[in-house]
C-alpha positions in Angstrom: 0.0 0.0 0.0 2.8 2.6 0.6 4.5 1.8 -2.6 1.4 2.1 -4.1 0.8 5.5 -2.9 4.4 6.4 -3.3 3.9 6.2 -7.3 1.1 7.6 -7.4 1.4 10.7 -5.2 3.4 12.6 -8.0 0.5 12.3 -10.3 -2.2 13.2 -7.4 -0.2 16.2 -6.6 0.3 17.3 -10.5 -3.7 16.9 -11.0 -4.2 18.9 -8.0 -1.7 21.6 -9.3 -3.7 21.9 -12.6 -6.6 22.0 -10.9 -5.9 24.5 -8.4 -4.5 26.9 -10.8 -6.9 25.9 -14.1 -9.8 25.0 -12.3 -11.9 25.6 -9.5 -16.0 26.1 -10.3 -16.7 26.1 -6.5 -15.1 30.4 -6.5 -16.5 32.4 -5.2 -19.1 29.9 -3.2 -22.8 30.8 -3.8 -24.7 31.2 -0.6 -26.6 27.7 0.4 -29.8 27.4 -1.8 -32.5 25.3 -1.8 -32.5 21.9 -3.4 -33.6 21.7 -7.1 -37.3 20.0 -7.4 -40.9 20.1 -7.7 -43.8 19.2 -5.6 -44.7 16.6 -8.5 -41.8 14.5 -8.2 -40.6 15.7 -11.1 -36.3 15.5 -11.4 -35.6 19.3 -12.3 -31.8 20.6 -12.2 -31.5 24.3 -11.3 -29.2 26.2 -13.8 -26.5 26.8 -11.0 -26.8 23.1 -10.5 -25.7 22.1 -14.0 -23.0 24.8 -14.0 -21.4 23.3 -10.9 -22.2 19.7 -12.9 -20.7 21.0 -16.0 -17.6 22.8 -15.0 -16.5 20.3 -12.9 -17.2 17.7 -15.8 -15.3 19.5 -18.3 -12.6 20.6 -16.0 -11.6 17.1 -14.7 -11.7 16.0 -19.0 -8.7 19.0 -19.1 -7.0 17.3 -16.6 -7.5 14.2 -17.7 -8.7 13.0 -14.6 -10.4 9.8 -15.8 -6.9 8.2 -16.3 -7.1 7.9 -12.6 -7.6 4.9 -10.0 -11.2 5.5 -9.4 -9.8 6.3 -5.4 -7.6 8.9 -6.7 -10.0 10.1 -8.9 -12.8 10.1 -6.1 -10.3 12.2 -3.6 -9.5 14.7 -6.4 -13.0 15.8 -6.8 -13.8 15.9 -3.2 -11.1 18.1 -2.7 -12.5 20.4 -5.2 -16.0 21.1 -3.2 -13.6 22.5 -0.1 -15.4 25.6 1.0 -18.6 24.4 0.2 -21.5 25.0 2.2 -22.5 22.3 4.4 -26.4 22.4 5.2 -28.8 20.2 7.2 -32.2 18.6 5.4 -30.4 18.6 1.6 -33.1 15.9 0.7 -36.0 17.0 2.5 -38.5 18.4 0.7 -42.1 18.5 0.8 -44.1 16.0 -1.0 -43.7 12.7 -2.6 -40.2 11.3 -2.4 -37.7 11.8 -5.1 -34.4 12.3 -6.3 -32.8 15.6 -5.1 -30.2 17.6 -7.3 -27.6 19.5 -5.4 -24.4 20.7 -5.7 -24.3 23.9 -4.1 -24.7 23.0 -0.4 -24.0 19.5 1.0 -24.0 17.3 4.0 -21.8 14.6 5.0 -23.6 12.1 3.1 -24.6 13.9 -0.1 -21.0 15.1 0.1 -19.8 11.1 -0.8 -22.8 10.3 -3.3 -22.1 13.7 -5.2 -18.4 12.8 -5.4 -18.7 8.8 -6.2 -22.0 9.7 -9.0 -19.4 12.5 -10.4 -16.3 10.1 -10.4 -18.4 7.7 -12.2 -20.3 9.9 -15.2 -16.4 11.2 -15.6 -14.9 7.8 -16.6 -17.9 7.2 -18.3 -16.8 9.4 -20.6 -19.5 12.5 -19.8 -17.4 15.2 -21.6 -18.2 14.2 -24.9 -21.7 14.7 -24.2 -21.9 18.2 -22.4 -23.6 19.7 -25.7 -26.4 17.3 -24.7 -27.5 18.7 -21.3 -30.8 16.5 -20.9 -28.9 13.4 -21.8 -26.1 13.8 -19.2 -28.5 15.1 -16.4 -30.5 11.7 -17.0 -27.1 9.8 -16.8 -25.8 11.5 -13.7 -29.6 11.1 -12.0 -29.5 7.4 -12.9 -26.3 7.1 -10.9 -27.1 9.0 -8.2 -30.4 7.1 -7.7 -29.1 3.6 -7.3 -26.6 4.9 -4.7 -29.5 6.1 -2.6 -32.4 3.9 -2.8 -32.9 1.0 -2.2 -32.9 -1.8 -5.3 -32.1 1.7 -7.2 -36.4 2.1 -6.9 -37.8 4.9 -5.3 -41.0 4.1 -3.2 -41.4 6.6 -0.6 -39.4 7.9 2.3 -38.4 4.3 3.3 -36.5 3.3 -0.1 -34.2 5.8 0.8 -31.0 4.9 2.5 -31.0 6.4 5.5 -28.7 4.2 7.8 -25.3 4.7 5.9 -24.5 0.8 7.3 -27.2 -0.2 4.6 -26.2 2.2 2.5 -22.7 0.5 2.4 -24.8 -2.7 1.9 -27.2 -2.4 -0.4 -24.3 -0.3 -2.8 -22.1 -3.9 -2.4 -24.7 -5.7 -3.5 -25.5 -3.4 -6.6 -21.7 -4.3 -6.8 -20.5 -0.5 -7.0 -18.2 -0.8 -4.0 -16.2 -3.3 -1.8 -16.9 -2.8 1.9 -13.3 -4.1 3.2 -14.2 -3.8 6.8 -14.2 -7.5 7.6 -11.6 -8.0 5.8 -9.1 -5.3 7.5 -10.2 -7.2 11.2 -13.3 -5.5 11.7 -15.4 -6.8 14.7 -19.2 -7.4 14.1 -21.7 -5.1 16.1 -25.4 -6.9 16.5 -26.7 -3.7 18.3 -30.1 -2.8 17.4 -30.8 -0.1 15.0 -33.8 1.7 15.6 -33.4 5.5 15.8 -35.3 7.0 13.9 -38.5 5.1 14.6 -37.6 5.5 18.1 -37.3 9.7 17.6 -40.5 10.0 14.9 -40.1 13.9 15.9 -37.4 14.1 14.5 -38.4 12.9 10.7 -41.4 14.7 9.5 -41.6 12.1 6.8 -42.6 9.4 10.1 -45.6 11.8 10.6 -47.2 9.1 8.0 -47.9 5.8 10.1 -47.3 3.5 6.6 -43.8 5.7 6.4 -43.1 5.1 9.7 -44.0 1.4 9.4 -41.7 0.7 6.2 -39.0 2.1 8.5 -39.4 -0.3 11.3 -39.6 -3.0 9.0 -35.9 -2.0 8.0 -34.5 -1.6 10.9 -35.7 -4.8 12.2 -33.9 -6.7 8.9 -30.7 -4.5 9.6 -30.7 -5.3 13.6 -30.9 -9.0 12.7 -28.1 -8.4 10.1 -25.5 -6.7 12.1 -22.1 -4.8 10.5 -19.1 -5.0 10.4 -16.7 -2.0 12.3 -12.8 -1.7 13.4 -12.7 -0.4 17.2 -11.2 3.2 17.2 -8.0 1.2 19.0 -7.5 -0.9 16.0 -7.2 2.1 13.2 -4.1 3.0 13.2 -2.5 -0.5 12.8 -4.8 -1.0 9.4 -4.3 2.5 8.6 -1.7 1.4 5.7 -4.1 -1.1 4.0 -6.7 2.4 3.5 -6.8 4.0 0.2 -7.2 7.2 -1.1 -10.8 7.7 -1.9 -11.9 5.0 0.5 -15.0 5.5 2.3 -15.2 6.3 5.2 -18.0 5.8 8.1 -17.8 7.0 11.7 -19.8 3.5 13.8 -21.8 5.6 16.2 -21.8 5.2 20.3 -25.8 6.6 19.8 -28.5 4.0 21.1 -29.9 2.7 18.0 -27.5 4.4 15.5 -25.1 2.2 13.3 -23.4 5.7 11.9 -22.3 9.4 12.9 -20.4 10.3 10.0 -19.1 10.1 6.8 -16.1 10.9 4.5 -13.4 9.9 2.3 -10.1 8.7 3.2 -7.3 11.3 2.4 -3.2 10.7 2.6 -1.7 13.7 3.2 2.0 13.5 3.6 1.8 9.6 4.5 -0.7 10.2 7.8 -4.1 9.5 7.3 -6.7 12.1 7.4 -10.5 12.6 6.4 -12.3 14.4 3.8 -15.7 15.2 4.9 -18.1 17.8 5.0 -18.6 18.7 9.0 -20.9 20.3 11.2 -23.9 22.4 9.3 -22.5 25.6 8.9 -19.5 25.2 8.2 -18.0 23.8 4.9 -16.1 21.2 3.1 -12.7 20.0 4.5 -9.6 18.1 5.5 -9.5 17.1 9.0 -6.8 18.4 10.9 -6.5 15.7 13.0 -5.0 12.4 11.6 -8.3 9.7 11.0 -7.6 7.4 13.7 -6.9 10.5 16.4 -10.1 12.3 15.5 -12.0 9.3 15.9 -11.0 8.6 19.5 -11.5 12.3 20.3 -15.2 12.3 19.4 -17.2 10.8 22.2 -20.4 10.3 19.6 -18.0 7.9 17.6 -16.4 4.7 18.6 -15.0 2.6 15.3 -14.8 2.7 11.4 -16.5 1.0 8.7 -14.3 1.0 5.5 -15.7 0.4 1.5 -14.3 1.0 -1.7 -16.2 1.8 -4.7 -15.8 -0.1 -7.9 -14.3 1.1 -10.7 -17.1 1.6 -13.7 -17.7 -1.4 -16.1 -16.6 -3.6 -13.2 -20.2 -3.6 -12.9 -23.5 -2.6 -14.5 -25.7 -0.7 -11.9 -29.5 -1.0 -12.8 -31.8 2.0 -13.6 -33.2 4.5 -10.8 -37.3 4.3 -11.2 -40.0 6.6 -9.3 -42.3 3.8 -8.5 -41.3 0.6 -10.7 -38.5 -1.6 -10.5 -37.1 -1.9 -14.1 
């Protein structure tokens, strides 16, 4: 893993360079906005949306990005939302459930969809089609969907992923990422996961009893399942065997809470750090605390879960569907 990184740090650190000095669409940082969307369900993409989309589509074709290790390419466009806005409620809107469009104000798990979708329509080759706006939006929507719902089929407030543990899960079994956990030593947690049908308050969505219902049902599959986790102790000596790009998910010391957090793994100058977007309020950044350190310092978090997302073509995800499984 270090020689690994060793060759390709030089080439991280020239991309960067070009991007840093050719390209950045996130300056100056528009003030948080609501998401794109309509009461209808209806998938609409504001035009600051798409410029954000586009830019960075055509910027990481100048810099010939999608040469890259999908890892490599995946922490290169994270680093390129730093300073963004980091909001609370990005995907809750009123009305029936459905894809959300967002690139102008994140959270910390919108933040790692945004940047996996993106890494994917880029090696798929999305600059050739940026004269056909409708087209690409449908391809980037299609990705995005089957990373957050369920089966990649959007059924109400329930088919979304909302316990990053089953997001991890259901993403493996798509086949769009690895989750290495287990195999790095992780210990298995059978603690039940029930939070947010335990806190209903605190979903406006679980105002509806059949919504509310769904999500006990999953819950009660994912407490039988259990996950995987290493122990905040353990970190540091499988630090090596983490990639750039990784993903990252902070195991959660909440009663009925599998996760706190999320990110991606980031090596900066051979010590492990995470890329993440933080509290709301703040924005986009680099931890300044190594990964295994700012783990142990946060009393909310106790472990790591670890995946790695497929390179595309290693696997063909299936369509995203409002209301039928295609």
């Amino acid at each position: 893993m270090i020689r690994y990184r060793a060759i390709l740090g030089p080439i991280a650190v020239i991309v960067l360079f070009l991007i840093g000095t050719r390209w950045s669409p996130f300056e100056p940082h528009p003030p948080p906005a609501d998401p794109s969307g309509t009461p209808t369900g209806t998938i609409t993409w504001s035009d600051a949306d798409w410029d954000v989309f586009s830019s960075v589509v055509a910027g990481a074709d100048e810099a010939r990005l999608a040469m890259l290790p999908m890892g490599e390419l995946m922490t290169v466009i994270g680093k390129s939302f730093v300073g963004t806005p980091v909001i609370s409620g990005t995907l809750e809107m009123s009305g029936p459930e459905r894809l959300v469009i967002n690139f102008r104000a994140l959270d910390h798990v919108t933040f790692v969809e945004t940047v996996q979708a993106l890494s994917v329509v880029i090696k798929n080759g999305a600059a050739d089609r940026l004269d056909d706006r409708a087209r690409l939006e449908t391809e980037y929507e299609q990705v995005l969907g089957t990373l957050r719902y369920r089966n990649s089929f959007i059924d109400g407030y329930a088919s979304r992923l909302h316990y990053f543990s089953e997001w991890i899960s259901d993403n493996e079994r798509k086949l769009l990422l690895t989750n290495v956990t287990r195999d790095l030593g992780g210990s298995i947690d059978r603690e039940a996961i029930d939070f947010m049908s335990t806190h209903p308050n605190a979903y406006s969505q679980l105002d509806d009893p059949r919504a509310l219902e769904d999500m006990e049902r999953v819950e009660r599959r994912l407490s039988q399942q259990g996950h995987y986790f290493i122990p905040q102790d353990r970190i540091s000596t499988v630090a090596d065997q983490i990639r750039n790009g990784d993903i990252i998910a902070a195991t959660s010391t909440v009663e009925g809470l599998d996760v706190e957090h999320t990110g991606l793994a980031l090596w900066v100058e051979d010590v492990l750090h995470l890329l993440y977007a933080p509290l709301v309020g703040e924005s986009v950044q680099v931890s300044t605390q190594p990964l295994s350190e700012r783990i142990q310092a946060i009393d909310g978090q106790d472990g790591i879960i670890v995946a790695r997302a497929h390179e595309p073509g290693e696997a063909t995800p299936p369509s995203i569907t409002n209301g039928e499984e295609s």
